[in-house]
gemmi code that builds the backbone of each chain (N, CA, C; Angstrom):
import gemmi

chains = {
    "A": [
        ("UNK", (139.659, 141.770, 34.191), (139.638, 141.012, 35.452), (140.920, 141.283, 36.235)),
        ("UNK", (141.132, 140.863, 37.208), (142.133, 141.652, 38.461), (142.674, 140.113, 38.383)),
        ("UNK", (144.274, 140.289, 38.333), (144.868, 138.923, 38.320), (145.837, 139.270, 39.593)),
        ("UNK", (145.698, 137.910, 40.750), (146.962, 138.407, 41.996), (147.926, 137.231, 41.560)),
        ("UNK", (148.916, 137.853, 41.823), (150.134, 136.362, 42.131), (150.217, 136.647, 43.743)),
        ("UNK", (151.384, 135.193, 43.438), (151.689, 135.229, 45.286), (153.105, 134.437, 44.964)),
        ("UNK", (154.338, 134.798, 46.410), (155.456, 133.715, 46.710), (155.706, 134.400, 45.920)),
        ("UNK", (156.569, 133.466, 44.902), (157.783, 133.453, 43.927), (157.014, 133.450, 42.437)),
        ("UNK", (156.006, 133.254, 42.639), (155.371, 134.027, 41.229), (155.307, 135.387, 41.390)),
        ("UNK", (154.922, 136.366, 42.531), (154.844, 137.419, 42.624), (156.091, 138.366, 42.351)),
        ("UNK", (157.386, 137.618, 43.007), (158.624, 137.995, 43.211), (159.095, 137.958, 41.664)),
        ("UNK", (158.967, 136.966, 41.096), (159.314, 136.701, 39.516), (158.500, 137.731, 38.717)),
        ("UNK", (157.355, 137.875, 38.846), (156.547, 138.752, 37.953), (156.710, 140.341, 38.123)),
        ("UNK", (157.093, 140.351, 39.600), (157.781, 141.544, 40.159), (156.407, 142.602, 40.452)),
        ("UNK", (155.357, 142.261, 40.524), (154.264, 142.956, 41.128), (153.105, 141.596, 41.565)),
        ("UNK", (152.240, 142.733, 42.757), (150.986, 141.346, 43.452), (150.136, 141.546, 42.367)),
        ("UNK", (149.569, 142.287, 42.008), (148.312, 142.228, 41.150), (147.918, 143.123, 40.446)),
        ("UNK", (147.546, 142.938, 39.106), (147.201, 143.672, 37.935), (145.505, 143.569, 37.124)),
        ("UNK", (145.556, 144.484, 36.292), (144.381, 144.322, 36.019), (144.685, 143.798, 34.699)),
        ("UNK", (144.160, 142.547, 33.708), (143.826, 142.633, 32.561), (142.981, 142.037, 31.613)),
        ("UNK", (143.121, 142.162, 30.271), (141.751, 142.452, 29.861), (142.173, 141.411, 28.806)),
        ("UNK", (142.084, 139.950, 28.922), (142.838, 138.921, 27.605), (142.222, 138.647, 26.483)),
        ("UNK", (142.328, 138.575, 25.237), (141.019, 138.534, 24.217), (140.869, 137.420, 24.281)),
        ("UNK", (139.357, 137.156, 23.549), (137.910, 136.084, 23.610), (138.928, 134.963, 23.689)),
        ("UNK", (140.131, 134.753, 22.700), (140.256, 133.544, 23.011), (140.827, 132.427, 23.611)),
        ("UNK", (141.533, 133.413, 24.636), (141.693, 132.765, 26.286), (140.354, 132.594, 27.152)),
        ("UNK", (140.334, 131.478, 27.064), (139.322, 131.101, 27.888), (139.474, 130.096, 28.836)),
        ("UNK", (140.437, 129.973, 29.210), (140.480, 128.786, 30.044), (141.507, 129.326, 31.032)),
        ("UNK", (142.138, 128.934, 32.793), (143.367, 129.357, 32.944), (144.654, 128.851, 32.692)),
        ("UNK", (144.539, 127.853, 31.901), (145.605, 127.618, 31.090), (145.621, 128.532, 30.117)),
        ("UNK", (145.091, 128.642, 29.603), (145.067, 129.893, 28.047), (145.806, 131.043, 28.838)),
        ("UNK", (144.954, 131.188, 30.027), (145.306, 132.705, 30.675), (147.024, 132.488, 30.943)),
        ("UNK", (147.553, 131.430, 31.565), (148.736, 131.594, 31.687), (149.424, 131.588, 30.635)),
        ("UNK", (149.220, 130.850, 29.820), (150.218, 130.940, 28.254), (149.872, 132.642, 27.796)),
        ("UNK", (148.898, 133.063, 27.672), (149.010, 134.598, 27.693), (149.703, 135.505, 28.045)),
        ("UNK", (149.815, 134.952, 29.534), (151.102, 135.884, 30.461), (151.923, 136.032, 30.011)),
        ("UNK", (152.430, 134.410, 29.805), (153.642, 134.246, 29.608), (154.478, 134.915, 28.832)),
        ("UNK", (153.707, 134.927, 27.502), (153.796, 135.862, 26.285), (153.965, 137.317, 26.695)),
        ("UNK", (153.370, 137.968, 27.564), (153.858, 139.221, 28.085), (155.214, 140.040, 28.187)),
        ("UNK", (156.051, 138.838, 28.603), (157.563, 139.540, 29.007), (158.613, 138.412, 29.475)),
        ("UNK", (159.470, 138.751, 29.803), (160.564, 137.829, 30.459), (160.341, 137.348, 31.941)),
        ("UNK", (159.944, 138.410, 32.375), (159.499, 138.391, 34.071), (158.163, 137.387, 34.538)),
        ("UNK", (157.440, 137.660, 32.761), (156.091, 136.397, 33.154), (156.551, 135.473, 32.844)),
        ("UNK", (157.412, 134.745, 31.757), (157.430, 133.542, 31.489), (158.931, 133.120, 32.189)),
        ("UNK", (159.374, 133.297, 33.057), (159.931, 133.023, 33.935), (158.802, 132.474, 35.057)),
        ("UNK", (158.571, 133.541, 35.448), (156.989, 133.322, 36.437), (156.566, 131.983, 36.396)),
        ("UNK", (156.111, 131.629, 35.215), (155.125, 130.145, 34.657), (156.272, 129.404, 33.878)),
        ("UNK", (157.304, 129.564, 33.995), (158.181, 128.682, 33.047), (157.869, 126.794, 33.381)),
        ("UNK", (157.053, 126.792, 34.515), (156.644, 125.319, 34.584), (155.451, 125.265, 34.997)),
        ("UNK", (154.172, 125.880, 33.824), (153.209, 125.664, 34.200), (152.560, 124.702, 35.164)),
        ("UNK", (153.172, 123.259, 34.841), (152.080, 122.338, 35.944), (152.385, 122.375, 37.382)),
        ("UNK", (153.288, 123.426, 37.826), (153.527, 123.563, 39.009), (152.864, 124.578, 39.669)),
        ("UNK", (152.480, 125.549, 38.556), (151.778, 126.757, 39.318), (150.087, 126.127, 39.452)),
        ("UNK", (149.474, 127.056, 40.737), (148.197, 126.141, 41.194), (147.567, 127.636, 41.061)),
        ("UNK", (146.118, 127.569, 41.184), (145.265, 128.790, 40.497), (144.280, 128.808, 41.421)),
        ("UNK", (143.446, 130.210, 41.956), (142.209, 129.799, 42.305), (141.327, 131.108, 41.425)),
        ("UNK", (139.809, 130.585, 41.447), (139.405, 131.792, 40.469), (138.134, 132.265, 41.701)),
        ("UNK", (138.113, 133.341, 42.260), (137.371, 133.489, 43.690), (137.636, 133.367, 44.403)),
        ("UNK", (138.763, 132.913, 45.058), (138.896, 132.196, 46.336), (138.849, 130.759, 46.243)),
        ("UNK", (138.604, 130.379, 45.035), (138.324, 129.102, 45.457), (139.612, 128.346, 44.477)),
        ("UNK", (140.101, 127.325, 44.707), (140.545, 126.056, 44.147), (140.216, 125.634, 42.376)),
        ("UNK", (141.222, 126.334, 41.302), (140.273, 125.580, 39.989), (141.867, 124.927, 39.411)),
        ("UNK", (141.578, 124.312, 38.416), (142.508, 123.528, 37.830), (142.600, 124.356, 36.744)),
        ("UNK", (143.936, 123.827, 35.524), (144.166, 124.433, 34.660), (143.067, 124.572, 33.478)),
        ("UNK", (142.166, 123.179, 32.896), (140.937, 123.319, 32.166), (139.702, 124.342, 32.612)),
        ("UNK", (139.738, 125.291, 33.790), (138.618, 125.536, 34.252), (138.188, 127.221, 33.369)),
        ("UNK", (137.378, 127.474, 33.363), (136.419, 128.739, 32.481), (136.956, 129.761, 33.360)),
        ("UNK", (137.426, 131.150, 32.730), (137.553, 132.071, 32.897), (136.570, 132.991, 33.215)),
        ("UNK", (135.577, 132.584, 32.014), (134.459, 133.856, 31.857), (133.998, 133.923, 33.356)),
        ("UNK", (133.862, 135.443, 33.115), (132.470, 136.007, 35.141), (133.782, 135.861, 35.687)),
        ("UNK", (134.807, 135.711, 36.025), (135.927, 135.806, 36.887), (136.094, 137.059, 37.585)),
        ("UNK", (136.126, 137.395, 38.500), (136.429, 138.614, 39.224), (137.942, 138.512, 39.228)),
        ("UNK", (138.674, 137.579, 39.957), (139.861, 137.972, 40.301), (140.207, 136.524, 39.943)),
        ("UNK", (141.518, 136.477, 39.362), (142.095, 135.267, 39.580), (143.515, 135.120, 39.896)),
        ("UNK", (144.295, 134.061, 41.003), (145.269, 134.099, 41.653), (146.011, 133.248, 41.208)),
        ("UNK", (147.259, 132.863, 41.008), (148.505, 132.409, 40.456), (149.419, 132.189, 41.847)),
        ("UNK", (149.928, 131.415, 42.285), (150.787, 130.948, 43.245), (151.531, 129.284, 43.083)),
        ("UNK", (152.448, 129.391, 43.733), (152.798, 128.108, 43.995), (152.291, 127.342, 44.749)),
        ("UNK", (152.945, 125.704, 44.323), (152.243, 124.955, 45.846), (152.245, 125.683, 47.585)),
        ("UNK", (150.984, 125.379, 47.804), (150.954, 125.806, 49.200), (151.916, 125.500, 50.652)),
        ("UNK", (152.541, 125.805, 51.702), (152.917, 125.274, 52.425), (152.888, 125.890, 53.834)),
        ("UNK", (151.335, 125.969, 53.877), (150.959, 126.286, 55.654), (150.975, 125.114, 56.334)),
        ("UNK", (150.084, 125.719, 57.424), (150.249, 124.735, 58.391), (151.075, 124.256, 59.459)),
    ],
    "B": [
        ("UNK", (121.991, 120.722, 67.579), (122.854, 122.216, 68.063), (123.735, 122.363, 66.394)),
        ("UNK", (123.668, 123.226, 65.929), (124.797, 124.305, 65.071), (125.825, 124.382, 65.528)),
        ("UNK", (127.114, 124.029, 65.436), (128.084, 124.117, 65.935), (128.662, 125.139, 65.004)),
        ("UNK", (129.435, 126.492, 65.473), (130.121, 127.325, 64.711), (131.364, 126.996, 64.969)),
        ("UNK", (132.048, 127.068, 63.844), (133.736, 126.907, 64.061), (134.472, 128.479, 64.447)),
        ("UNK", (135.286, 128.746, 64.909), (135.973, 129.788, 65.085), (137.525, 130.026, 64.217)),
        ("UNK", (137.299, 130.932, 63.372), (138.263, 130.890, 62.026), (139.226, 132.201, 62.083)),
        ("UNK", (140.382, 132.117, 63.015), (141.043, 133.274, 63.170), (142.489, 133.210, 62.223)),
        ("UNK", (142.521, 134.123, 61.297), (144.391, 134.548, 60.710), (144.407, 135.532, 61.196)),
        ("UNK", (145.587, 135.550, 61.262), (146.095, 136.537, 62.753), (147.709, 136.730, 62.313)),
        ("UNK", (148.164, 138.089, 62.379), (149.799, 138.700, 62.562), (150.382, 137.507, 64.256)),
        ("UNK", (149.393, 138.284, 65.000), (149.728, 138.173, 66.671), (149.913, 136.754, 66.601)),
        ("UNK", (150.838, 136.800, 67.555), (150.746, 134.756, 68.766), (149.696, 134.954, 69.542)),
        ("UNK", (148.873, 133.579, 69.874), (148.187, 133.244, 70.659), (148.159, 132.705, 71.586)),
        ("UNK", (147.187, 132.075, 72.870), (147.743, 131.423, 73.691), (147.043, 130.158, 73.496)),
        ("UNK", (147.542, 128.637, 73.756), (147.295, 128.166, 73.152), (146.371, 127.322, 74.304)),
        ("UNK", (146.921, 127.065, 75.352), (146.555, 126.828, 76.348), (144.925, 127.669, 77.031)),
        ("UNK", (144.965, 128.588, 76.680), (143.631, 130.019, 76.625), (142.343, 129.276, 75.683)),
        ("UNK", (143.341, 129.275, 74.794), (141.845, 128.561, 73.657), (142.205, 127.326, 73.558)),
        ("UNK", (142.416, 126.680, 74.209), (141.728, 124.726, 74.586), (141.037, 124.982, 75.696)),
        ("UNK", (141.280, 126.054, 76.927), (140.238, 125.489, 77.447), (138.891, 126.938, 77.397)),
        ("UNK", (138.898, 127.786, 76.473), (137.935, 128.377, 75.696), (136.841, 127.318, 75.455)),
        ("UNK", (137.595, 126.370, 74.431), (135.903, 125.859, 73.328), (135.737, 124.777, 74.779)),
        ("UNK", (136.236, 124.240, 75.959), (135.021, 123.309, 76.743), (134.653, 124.196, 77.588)),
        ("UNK", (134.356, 125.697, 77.855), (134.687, 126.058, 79.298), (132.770, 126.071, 79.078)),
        ("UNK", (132.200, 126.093, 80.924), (130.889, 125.723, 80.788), (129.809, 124.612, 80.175)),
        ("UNK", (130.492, 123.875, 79.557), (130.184, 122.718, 78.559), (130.044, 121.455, 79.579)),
        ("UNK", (129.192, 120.584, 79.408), (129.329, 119.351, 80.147), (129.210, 118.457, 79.010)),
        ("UNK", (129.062, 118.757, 77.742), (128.609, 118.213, 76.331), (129.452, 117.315, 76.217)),
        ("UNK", (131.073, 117.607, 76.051), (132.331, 118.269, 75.681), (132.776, 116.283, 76.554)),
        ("UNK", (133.511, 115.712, 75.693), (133.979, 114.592, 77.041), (135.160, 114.712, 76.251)),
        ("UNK", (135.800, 115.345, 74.934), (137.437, 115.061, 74.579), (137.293, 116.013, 73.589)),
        ("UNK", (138.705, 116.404, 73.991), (139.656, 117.680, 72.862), (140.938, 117.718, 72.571)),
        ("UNK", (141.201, 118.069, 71.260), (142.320, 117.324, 70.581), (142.428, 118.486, 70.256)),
        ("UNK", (143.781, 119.119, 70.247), (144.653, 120.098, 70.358), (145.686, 119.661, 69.339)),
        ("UNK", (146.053, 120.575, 67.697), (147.720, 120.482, 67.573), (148.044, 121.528, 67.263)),
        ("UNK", (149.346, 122.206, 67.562), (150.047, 123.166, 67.773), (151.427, 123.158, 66.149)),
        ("UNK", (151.417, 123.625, 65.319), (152.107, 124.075, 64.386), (153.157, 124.971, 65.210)),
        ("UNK", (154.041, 124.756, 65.804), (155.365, 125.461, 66.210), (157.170, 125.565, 65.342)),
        ("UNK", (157.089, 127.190, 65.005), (158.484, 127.175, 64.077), (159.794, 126.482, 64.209)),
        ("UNK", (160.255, 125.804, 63.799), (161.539, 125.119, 64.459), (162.386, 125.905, 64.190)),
        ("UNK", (163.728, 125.686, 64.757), (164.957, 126.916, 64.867), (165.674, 126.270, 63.429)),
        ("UNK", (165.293, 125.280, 62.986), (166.454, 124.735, 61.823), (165.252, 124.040, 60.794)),
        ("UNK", (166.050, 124.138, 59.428), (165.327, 123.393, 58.705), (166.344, 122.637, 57.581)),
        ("UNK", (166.161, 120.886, 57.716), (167.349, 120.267, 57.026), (168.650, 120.741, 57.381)),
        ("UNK", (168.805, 120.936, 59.073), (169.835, 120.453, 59.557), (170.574, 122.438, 59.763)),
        ("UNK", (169.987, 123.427, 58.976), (170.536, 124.491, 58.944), (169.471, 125.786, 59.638)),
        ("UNK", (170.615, 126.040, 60.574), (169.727, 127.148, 61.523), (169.148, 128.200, 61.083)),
        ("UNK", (167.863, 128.403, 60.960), (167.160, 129.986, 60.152), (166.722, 130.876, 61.750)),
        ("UNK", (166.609, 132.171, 61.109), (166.393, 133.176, 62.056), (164.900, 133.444, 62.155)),
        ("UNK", (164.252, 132.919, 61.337), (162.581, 133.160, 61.352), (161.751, 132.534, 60.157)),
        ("UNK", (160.743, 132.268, 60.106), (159.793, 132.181, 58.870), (159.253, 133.233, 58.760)),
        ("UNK", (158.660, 133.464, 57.182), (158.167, 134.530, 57.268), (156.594, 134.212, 56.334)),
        ("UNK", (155.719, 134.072, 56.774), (154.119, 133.613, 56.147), (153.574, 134.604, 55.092)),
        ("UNK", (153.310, 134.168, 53.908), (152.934, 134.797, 53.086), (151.412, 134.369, 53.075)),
        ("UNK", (150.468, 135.222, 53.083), (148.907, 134.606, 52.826), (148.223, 135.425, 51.796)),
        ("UNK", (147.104, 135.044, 50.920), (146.079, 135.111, 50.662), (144.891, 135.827, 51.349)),
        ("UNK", (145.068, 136.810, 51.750), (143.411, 137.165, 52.206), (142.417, 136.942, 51.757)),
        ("UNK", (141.378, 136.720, 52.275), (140.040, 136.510, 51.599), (140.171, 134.714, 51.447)),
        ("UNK", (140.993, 135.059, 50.904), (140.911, 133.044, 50.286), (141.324, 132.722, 51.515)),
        ("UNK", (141.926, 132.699, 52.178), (142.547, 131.796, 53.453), (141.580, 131.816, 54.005)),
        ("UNK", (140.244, 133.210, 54.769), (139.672, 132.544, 55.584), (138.405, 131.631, 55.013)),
        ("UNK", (138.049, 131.523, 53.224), (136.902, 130.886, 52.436), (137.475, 129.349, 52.494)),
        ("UNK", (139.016, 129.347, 52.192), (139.394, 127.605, 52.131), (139.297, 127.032, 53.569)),
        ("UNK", (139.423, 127.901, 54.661), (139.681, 127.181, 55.889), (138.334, 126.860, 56.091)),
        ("UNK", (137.118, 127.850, 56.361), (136.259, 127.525, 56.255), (135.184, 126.797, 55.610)),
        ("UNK", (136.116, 126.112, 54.025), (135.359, 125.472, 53.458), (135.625, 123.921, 54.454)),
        ("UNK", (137.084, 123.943, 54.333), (137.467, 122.753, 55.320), (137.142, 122.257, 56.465)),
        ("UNK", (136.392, 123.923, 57.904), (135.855, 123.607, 58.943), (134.261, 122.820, 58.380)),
        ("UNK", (133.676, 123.097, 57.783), (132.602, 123.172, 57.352), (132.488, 121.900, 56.753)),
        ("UNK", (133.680, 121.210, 56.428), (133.607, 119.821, 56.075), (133.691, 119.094, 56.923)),
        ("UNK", (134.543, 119.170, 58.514), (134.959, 118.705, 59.125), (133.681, 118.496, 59.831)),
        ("UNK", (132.891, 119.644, 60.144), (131.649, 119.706, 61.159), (130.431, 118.654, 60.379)),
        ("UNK", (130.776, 118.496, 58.696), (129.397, 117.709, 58.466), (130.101, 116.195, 58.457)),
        ("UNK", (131.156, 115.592, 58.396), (131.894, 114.616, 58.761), (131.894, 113.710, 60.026)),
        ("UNK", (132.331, 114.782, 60.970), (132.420, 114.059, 62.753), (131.352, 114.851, 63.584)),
        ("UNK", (131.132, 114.282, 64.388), (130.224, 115.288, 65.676), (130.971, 115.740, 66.376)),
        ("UNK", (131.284, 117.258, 65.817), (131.826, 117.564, 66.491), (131.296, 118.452, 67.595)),
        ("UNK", (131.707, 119.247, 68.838), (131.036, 120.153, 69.665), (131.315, 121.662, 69.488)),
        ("UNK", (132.865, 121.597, 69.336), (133.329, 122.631, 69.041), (135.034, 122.441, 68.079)),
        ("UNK", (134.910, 123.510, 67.611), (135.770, 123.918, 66.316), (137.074, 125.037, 66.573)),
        ("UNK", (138.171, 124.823, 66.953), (138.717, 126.065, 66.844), (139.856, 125.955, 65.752)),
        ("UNK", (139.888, 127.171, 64.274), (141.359, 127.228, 63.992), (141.965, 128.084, 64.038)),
        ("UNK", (143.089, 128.164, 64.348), (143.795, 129.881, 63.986), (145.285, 129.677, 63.344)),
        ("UNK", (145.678, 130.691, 62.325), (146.927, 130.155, 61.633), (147.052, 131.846, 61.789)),
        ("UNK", (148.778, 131.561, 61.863), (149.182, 133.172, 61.562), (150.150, 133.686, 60.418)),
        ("UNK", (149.941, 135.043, 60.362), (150.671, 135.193, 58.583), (152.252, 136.302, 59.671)),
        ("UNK", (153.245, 136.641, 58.659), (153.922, 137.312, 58.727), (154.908, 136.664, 59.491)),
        ("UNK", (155.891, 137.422, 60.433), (157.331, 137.008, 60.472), (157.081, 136.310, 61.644)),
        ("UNK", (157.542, 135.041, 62.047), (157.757, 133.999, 63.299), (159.004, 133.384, 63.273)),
        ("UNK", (159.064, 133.561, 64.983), (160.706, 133.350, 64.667), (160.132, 132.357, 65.961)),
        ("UNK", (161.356, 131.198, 65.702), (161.728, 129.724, 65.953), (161.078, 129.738, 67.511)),
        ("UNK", (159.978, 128.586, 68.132), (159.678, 128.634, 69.319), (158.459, 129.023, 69.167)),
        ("UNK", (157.457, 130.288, 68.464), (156.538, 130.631, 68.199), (155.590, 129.566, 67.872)),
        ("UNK", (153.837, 130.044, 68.006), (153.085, 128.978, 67.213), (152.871, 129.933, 65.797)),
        ("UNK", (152.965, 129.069, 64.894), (152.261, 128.776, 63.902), (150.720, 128.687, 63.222)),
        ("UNK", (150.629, 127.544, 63.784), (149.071, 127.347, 63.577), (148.791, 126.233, 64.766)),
        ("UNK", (146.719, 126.929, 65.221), (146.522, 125.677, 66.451), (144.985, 125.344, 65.587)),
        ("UNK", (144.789, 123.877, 65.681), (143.622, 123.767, 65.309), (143.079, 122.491, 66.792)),
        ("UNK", (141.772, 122.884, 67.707), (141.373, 122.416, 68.720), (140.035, 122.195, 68.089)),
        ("UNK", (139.759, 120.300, 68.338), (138.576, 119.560, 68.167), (137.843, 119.374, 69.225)),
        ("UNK", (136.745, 119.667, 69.897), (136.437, 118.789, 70.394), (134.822, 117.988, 70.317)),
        ("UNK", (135.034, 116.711, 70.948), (133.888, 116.200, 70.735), (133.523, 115.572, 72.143)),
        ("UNK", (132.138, 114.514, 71.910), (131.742, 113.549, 73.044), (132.736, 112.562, 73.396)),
        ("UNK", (133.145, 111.939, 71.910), (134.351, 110.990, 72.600), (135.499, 111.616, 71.462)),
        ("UNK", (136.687, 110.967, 71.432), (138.206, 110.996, 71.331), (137.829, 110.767, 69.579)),
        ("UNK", (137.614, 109.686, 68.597), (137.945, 109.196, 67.841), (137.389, 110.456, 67.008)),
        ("UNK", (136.631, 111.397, 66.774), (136.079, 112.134, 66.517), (137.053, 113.210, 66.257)),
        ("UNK", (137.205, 113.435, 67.549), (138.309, 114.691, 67.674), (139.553, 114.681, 66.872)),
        ("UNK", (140.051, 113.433, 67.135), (141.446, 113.212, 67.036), (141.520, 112.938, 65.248)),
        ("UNK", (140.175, 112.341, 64.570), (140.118, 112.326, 63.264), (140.017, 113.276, 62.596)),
        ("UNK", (139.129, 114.854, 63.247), (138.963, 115.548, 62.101), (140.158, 117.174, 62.881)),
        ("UNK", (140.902, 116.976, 63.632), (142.190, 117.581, 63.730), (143.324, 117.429, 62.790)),
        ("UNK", (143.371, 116.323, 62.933), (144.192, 115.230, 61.761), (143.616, 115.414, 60.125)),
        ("UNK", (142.212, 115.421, 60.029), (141.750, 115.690, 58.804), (142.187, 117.095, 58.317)),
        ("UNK", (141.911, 118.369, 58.993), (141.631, 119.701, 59.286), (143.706, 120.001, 58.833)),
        ("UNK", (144.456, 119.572, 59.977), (145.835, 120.117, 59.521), (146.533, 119.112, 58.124)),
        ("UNK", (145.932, 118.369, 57.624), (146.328, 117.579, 56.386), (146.253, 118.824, 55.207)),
        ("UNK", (144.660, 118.969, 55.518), (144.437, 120.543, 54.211), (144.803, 121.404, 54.353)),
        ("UNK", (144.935, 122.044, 55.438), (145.689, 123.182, 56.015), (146.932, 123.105, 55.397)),
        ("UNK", (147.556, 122.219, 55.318), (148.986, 121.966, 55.201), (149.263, 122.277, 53.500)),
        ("UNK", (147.896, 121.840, 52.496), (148.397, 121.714, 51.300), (147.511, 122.160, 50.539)),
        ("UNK", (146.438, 123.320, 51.065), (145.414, 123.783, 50.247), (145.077, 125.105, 51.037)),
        ("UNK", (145.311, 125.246, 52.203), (145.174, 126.971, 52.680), (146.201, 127.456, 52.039)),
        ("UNK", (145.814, 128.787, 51.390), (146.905, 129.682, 50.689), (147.941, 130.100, 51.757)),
        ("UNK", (148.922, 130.098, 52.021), (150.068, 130.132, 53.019), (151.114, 129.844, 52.483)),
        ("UNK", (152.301, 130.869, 51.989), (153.783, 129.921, 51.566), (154.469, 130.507, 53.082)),
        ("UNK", (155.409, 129.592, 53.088), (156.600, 129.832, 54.104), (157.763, 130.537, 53.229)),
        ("UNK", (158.504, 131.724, 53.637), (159.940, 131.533, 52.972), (161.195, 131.494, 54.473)),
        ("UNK", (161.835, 131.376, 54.926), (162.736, 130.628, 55.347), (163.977, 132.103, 55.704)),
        ("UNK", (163.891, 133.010, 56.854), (165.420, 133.435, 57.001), (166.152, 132.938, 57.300)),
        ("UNK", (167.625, 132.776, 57.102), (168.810, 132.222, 57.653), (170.182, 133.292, 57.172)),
        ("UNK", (171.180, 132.553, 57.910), (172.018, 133.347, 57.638), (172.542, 133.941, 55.966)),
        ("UNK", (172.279, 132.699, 55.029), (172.276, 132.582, 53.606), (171.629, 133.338, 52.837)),
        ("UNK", (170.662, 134.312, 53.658), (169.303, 134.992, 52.915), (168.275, 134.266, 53.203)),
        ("UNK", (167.138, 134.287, 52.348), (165.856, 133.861, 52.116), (165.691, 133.145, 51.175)),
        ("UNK", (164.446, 132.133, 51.729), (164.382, 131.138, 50.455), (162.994, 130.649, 50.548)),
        ("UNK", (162.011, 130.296, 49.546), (160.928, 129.753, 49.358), (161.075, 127.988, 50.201)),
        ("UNK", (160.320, 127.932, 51.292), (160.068, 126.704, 51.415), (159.585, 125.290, 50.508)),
        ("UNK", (159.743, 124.327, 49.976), (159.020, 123.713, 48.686), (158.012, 122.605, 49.389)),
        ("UNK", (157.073, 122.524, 48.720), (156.274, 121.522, 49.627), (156.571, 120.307, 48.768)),
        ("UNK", (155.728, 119.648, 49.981), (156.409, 117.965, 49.782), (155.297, 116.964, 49.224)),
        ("UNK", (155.822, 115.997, 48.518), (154.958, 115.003, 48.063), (154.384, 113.843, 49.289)),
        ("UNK", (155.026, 114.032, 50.747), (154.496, 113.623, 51.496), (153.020, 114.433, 51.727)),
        ("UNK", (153.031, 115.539, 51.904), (152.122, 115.995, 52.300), (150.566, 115.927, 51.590)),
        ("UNK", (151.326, 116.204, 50.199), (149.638, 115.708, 48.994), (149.262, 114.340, 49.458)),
        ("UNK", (150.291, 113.089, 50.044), (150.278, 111.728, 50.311), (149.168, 111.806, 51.487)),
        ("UNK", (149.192, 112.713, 52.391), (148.532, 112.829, 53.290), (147.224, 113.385, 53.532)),
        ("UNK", (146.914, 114.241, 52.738), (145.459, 114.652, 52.575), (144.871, 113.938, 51.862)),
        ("UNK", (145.777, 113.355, 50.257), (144.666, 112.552, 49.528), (144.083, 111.239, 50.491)),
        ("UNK", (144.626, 110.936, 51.139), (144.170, 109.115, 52.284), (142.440, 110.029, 52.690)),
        ("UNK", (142.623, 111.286, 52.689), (141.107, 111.540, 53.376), (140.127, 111.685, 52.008)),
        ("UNK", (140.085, 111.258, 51.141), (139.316, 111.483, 49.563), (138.848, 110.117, 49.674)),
        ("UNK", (137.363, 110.641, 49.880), (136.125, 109.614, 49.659), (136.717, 108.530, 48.707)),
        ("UNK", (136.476, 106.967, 48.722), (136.767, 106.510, 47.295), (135.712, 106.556, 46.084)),
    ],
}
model = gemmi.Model(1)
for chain_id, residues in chains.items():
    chain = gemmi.Chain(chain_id)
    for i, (resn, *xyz) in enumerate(residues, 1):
        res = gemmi.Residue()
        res.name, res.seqid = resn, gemmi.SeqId(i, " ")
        for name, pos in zip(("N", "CA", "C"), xyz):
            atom = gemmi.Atom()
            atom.name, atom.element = name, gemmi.Element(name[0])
            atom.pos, atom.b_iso = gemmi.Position(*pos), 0.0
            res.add_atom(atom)
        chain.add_residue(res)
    model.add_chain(chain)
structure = gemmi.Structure()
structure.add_model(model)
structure.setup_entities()
């Protein structure tokens, strides 16, 4: 699946978007971020305060309990501040 | 009538004055329109920056805005819909973002403008980061602002 960051997750992780492939038993995007994290210094910096980072899986809005599986892309950013 | 909203992200400034009187022009429907204008300020907490600079989401920015017009239109009667937000570098004086309601009467308008820049504010993918003389810095959003969209959540 194609994972984007954005902001200061992107800047911390030091690239927008990657492709990867997490085994069966990440399934959730909490799982997915504790995964990252595990990656390197640059990711768990990235997520060093999970409940701050916000997720969408499609475009759309999911919380940390939400299902991975069928995911095309999923995005990692901080709180929003348009407008 | 179907009312379509008009859902523009955009690099460019707009005119803002152009599109308020866009969504009544020819309309006799139309009796009030509520206009707000997102404009960069030259300072933030008292310290002068040289520009914002908009980070967005493609794809998702124009699916959340439109999930939001799309709420707004089954909510109020409305007539017409305009939003437009812009990404990339704006410097102080510029707009930001314009979102124009209009309806038959006022309470309409003026509610789902107000509804419309609440989410905008804390659920369209958009970060700000902040030039100034100091460098750059991530804008942080505020617990006012979640304060302000949640008041619009059904009980």
């Amino acid at each position: 699946m194609k994972v984007k960051y954005f902001a200061w997750v992107r800047e911390r992780i030091g690239k927008a978007e990657e492709t990867v492939e997490p085994p069966a038993d990440v399934r959730t995007v909490g799982d997915l971020i504790g995964w990252l994290s595990a990656r390197g210094e640059t990711y768990a910096y990235a997520f060093e305060k999970p409940k701050v980072i916000r997720a969408a899986i499609d475009h759309a809005h999911v919380k940390a309990d939400a299902m991975i599986a069928g995911a095309r892309e999923i995005a990692f950013f901080p709180p929003m501040t348009g407008g | 009538m179907t009312v379509a909203a008009t859902i523009r992200i955009q690099e460019a400034d707009f005119d803002v004055a152009q599109e308020i009187a866009g969504l009544s022009k020819d309309r006799t429907d139309i009796g009030a329109v509520v206009s707000f204008s997102g404009i960069c300020r030259g300072s933030e907490q008292g310290e002068p920056i040289a520009a914002l600079v908009l980070e967005h989401y493609p794809g998702m920015a124009e699916a959340e805005i439109e999930r939001h017009a799309d709420e707004a239109l089954a909510r109020w009667p409305l007539q017409g819909l305009t939003i437009i937000h812009r990404f990339g570098r704006i410097a102080p004086g510029e707009n930001i973002v314009l979102v124009v309601t209009a309806s038959a009467h006022r309470h309409a308008a003026f509610e789902a403008a107000e509804f419309l820049m609440d989410y905008l504010k804390t659920n369209a993918p958009f970060w700000k980061r902040e030039e100034s003389r100091r460098g750059t810095s991530w804008i942080e959003a505020t617990d006012h602002d979640d304060a302000a969209t949640a008041r619009w959540t059904k009980p």
